[in-house]
N, CA, C and O atoms as CSV, one atom per row, in Angstrom:
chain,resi,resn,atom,element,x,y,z
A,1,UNK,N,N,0.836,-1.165,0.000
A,1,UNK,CA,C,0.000,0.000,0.000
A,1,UNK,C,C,0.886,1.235,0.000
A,1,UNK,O,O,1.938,1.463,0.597
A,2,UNK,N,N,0.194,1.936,-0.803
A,2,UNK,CA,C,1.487,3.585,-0.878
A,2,UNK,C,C,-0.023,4.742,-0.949
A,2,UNK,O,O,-0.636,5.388,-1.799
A,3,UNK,N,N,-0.070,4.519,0.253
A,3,UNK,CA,C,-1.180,6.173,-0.292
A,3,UNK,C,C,-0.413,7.380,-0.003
A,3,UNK,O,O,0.550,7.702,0.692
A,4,UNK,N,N,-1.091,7.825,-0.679
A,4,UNK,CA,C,-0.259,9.727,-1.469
A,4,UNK,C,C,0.249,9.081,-2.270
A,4,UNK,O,O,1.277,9.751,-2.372
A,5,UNK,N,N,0.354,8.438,-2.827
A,5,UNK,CA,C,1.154,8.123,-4.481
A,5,UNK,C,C,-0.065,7.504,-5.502
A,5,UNK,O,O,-1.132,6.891,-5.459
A,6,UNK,N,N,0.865,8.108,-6.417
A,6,UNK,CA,C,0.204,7.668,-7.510
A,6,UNK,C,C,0.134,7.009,-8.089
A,6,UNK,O,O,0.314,6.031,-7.364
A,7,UNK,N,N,-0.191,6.258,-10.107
A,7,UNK,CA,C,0.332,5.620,-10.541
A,7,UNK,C,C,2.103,5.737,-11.033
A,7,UNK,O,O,2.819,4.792,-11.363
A,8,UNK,N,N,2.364,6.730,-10.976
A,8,UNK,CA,C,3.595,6.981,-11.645
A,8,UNK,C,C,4.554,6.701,-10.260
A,8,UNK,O,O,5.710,6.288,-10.364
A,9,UNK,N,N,4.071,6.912,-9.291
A,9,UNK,CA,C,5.078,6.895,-8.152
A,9,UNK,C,C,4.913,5.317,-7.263
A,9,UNK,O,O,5.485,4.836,-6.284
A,10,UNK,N,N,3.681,4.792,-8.304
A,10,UNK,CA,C,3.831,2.606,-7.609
A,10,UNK,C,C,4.793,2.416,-8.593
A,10,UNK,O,O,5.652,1.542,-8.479
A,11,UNK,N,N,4.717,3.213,-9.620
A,11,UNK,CA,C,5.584,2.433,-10.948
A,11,UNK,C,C,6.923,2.383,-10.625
A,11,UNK,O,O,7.563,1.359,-10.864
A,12,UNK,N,N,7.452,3.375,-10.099
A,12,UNK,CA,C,8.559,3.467,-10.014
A,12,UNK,C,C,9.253,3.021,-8.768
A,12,UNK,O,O,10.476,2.892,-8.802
A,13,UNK,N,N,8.413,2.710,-7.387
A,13,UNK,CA,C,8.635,2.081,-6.994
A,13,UNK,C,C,8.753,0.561,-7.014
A,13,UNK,O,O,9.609,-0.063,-6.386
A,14,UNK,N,N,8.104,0.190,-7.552
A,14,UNK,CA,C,8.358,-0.983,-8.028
A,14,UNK,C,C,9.313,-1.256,-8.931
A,14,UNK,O,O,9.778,-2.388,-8.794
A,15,UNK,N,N,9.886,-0.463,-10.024
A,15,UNK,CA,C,11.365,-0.444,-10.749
A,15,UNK,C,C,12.301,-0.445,-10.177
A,15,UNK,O,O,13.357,-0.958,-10.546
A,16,UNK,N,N,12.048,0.282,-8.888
A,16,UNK,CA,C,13.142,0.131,-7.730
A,16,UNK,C,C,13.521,-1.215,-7.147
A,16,UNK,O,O,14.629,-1.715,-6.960
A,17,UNK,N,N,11.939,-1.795,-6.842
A,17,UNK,CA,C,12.402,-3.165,-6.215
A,17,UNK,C,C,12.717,-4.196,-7.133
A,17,UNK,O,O,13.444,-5.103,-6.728
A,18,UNK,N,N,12.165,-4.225,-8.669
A,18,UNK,CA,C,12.903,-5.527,-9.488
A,18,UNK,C,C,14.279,-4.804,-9.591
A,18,UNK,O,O,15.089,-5.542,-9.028
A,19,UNK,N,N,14.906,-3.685,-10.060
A,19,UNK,CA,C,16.210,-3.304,-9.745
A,19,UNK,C,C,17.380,-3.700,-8.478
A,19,UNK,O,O,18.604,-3.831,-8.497
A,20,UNK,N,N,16.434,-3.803,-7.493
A,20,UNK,CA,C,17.605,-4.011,-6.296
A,20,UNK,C,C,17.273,-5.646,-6.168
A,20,UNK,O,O,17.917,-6.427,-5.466
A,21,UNK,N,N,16.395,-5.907,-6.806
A,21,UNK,CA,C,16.749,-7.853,-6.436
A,21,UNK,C,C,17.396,-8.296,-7.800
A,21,UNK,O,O,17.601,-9.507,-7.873
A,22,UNK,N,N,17.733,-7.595,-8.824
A,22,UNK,CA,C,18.683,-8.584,-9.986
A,22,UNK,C,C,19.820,-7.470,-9.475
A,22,UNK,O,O,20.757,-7.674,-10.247
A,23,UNK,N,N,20.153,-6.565,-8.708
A,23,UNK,CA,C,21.660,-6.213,-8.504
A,23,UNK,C,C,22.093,-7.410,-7.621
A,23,UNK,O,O,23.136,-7.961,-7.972
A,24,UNK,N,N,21.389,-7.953,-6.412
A,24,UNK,CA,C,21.518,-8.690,-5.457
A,24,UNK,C,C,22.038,-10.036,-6.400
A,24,UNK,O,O,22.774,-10.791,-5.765
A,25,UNK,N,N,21.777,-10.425,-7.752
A,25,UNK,CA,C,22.821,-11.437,-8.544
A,25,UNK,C,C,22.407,-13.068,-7.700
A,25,UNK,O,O,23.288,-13.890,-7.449
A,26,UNK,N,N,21.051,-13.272,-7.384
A,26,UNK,CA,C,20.874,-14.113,-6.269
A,26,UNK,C,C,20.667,-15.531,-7.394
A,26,UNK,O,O,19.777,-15.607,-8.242
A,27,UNK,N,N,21.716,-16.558,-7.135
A,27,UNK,CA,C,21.431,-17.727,-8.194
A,27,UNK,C,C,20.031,-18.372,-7.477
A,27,UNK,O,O,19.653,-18.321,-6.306
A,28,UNK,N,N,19.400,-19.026,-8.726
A,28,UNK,CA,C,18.359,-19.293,-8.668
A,28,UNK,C,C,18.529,-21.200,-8.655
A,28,UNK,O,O,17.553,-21.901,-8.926
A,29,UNK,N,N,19.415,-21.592,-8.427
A,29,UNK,CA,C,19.936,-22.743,-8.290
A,29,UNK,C,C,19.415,-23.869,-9.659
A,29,UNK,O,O,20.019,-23.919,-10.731
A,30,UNK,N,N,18.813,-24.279,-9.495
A,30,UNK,CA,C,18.168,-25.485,-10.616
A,30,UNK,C,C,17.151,-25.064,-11.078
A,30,UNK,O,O,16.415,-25.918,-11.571
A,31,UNK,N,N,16.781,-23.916,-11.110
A,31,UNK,CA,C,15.026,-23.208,-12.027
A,31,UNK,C,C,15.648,-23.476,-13.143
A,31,UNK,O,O,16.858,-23.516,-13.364
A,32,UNK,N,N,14.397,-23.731,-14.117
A,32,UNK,CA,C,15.022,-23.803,-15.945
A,32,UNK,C,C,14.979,-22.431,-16.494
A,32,UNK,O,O,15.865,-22.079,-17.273
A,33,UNK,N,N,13.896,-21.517,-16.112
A,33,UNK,CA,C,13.630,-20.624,-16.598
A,33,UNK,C,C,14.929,-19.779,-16.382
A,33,UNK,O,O,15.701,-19.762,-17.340
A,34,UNK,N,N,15.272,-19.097,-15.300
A,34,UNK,CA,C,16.530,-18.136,-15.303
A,34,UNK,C,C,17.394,-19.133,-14.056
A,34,UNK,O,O,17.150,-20.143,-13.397
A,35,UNK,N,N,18.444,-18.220,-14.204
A,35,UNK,CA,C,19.489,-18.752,-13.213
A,35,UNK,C,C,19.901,-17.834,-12.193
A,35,UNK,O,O,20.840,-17.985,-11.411
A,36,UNK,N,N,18.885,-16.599,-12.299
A,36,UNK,CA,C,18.776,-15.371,-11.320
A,36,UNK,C,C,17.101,-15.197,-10.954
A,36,UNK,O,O,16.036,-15.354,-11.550
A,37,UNK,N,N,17.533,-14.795,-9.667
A,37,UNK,CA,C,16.499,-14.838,-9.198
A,37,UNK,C,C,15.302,-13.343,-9.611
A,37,UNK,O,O,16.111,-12.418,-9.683
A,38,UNK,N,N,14.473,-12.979,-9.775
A,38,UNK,CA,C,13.480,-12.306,-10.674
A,38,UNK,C,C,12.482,-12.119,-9.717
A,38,UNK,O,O,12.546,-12.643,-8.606
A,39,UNK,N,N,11.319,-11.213,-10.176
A,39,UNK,CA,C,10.037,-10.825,-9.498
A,39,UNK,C,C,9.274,-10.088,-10.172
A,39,UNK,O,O,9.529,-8.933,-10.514
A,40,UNK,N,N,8.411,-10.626,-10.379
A,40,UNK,CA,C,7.060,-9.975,-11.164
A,40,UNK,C,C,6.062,-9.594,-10.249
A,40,UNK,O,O,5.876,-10.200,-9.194
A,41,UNK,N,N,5.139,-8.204,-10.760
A,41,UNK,CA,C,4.634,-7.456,-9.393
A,41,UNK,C,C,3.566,-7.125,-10.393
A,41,UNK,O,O,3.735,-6.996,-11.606
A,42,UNK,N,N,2.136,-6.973,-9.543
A,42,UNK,CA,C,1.259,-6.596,-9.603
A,42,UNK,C,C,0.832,-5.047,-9.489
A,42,UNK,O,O,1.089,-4.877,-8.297
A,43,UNK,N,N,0.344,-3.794,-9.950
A,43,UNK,CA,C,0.400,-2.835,-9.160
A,43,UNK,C,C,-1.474,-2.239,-9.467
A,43,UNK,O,O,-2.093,-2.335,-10.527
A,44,UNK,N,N,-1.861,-1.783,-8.441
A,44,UNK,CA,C,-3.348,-1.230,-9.035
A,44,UNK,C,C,-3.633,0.017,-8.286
A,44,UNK,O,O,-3.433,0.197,-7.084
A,45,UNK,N,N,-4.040,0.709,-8.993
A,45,UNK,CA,C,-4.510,2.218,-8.453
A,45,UNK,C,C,-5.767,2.065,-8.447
A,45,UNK,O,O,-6.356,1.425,-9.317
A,46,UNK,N,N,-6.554,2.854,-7.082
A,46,UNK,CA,C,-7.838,3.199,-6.665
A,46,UNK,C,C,-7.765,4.711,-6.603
A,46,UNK,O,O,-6.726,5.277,-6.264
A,47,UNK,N,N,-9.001,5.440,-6.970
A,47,UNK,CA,C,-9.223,6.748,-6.015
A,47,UNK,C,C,-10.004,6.410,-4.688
A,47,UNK,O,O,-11.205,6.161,-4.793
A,48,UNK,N,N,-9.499,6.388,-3.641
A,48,UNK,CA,C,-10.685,5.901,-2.456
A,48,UNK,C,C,-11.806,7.040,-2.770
A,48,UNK,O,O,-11.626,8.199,-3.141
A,49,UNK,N,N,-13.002,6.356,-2.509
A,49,UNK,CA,C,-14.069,7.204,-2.317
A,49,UNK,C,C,-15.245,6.530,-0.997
A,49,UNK,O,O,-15.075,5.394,-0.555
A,50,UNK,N,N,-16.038,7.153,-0.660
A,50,UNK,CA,C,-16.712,6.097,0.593
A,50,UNK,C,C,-16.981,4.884,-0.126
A,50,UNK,O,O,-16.530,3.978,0.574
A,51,UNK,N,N,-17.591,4.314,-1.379
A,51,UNK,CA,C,-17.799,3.400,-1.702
A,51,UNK,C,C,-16.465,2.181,-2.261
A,51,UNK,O,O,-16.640,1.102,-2.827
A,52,UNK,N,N,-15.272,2.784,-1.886
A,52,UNK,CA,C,-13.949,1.799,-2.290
A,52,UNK,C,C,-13.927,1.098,-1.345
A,52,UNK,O,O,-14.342,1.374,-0.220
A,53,UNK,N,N,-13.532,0.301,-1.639
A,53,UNK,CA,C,-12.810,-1.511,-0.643
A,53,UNK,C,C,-12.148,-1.894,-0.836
A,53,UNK,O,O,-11.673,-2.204,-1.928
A,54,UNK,N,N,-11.638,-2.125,0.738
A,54,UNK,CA,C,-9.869,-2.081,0.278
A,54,UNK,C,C,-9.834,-3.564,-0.347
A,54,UNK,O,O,-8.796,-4.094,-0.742
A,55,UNK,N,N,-11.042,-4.132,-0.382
A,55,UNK,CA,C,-10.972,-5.993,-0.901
A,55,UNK,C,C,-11.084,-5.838,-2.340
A,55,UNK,O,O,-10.851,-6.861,-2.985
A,56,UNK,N,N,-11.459,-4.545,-3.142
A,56,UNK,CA,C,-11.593,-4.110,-4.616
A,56,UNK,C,C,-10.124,-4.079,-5.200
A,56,UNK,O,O,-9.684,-4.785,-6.108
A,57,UNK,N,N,-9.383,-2.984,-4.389
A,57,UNK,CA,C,-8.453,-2.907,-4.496
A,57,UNK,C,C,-7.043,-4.670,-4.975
A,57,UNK,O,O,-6.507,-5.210,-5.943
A,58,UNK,N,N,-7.122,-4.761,-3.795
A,58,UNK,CA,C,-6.527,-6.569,-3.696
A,58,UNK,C,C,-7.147,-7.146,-5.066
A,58,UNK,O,O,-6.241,-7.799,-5.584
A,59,UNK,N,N,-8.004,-7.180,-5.673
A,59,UNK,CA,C,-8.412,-7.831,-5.807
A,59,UNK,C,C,-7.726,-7.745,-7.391
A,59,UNK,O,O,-7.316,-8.658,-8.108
A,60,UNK,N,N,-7.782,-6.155,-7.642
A,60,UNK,CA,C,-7.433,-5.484,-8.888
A,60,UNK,C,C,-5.320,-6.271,-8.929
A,60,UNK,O,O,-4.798,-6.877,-9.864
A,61,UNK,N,N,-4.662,-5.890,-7.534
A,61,UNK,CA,C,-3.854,-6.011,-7.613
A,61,UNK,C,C,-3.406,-7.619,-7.979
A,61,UNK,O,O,-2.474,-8.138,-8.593
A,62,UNK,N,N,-4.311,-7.983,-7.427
A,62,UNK,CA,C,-4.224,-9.813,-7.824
A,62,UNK,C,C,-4.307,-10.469,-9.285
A,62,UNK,O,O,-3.868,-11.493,-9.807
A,63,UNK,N,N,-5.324,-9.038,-9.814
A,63,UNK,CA,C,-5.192,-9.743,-10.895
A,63,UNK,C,C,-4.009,-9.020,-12.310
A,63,UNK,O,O,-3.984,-9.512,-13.438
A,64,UNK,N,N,-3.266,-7.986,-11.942
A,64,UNK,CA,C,-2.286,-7.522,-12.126
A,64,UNK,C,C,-1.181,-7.935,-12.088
A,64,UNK,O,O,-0.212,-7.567,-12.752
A,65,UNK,N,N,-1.272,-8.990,-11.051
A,65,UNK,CA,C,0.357,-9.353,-10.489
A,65,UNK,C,C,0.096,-10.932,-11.674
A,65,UNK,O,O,1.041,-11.360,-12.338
A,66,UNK,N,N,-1.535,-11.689,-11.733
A,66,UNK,CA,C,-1.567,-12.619,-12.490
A,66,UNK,C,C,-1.124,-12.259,-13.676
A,66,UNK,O,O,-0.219,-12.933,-14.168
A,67,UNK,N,N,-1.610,-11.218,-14.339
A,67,UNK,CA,C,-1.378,-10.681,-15.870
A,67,UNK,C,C,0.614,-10.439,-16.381
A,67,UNK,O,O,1.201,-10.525,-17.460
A,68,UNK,N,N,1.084,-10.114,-14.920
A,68,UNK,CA,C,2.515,-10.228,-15.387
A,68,UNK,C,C,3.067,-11.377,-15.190
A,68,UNK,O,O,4.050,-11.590,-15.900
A,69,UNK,N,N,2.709,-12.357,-14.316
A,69,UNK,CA,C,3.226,-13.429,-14.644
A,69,UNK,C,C,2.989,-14.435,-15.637
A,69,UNK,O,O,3.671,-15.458,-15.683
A,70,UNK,N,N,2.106,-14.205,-16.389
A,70,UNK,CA,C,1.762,-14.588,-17.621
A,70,UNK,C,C,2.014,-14.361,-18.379
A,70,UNK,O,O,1.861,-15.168,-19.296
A,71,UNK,N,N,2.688,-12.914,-18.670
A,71,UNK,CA,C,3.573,-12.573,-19.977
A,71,UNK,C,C,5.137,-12.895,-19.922
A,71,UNK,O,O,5.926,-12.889,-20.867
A,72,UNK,N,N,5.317,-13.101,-18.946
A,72,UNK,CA,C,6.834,-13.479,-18.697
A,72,UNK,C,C,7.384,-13.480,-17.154
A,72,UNK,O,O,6.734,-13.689,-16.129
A,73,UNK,N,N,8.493,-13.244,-17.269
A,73,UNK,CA,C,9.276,-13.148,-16.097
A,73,UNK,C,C,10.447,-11.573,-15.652
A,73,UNK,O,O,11.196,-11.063,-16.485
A,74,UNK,N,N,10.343,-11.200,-14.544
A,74,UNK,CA,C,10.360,-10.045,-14.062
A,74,UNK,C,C,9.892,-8.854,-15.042
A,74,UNK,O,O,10.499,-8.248,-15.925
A,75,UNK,N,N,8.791,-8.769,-14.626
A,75,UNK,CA,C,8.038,-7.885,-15.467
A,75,UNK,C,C,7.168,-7.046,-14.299
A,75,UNK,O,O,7.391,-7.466,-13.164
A,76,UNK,N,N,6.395,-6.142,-14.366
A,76,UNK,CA,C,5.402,-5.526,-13.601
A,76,UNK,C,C,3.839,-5.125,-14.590
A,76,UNK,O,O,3.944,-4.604,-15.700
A,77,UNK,N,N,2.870,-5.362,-14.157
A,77,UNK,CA,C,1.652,-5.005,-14.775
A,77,UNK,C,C,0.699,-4.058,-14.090
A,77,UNK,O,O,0.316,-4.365,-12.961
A,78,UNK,N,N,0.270,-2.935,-14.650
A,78,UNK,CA,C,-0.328,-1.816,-13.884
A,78,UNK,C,C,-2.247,-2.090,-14.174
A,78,UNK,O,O,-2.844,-2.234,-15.241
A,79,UNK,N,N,-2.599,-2.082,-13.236
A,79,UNK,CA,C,-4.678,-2.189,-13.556
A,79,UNK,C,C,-4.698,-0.813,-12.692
A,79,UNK,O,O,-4.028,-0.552,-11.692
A,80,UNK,N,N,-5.683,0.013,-13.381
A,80,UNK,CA,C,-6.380,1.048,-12.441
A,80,UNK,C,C,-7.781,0.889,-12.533
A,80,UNK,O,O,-8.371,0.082,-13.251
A,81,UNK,N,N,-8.219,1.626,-11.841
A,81,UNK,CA,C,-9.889,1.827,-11.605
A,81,UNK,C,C,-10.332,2.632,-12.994
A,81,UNK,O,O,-11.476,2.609,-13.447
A,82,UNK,N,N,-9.405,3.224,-13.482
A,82,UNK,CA,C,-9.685,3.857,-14.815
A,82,UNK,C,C,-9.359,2.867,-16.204
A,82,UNK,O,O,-9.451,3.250,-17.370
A,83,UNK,N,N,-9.091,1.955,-15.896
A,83,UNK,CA,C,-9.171,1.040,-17.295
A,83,UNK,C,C,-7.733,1.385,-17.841
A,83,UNK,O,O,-7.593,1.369,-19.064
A,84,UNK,N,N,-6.984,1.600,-17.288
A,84,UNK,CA,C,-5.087,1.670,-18.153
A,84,UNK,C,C,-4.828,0.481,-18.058
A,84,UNK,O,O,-5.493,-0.310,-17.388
A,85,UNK,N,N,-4.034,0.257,-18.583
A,85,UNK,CA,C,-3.139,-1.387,-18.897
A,85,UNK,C,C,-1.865,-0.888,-18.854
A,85,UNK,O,O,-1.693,0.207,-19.390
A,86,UNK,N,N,-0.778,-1.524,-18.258
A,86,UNK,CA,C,0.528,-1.107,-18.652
A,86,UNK,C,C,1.561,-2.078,-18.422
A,86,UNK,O,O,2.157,-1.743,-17.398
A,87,UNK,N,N,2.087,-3.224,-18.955
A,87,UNK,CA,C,2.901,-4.113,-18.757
A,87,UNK,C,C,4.141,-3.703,-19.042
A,87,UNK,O,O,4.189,-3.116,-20.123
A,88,UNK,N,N,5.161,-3.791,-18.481
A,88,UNK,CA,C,6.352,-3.418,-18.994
A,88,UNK,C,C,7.259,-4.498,-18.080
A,88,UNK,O,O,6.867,-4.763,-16.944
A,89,UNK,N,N,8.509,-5.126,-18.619
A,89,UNK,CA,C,9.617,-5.961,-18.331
A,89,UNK,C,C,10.935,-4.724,-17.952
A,89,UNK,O,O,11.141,-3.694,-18.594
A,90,UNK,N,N,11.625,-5.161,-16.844
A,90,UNK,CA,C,12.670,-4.136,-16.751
A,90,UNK,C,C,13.907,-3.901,-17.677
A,90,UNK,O,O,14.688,-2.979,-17.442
């Protein structure tokens, strides 16, 4: 959760965190896929209003974090309450 931020400021936090776990160079021992360890992240923006829930929210983010792990590996996928899409790989 990051309130006072925005979409531009989950985004980039989150560039931050797949950034500092492939500096960390962490072997991934016997995975086929990579031999470093990776993280794909979900991110979803709400405007709270009295009628938001924070279980709406989760729910958006859940299915965000599904949508990037489905296109690949260390990637991040953005859902808002406004209908944006934004997948991007680091």
């Amino acid at each position: 959760m990051l309130p006072d931020s925005d979409e531009s400021g989950a985004v980039t936090i989150t560039q931050e965190i797949q950034s500092a776990i492939a500096q960390q160079n962490i072997s991934h021992g016997s995975h086929l896929a990579s031999d470093q360890v990776t993280v794909s992240l979900g991110i979803a923006t709400v405007i709270p209003t009295v009628e938001t829930s924070w279980k709406a929210l989760v729910t958006l983010a859940d299915g965000a974090l599904y949508q990037a792990k489905t296109q690949g590996r260390d990637r991040y996928f953005l859902e808002s309450e406004i209908g944006k899409r934004q997948e991007k790989q680091l």
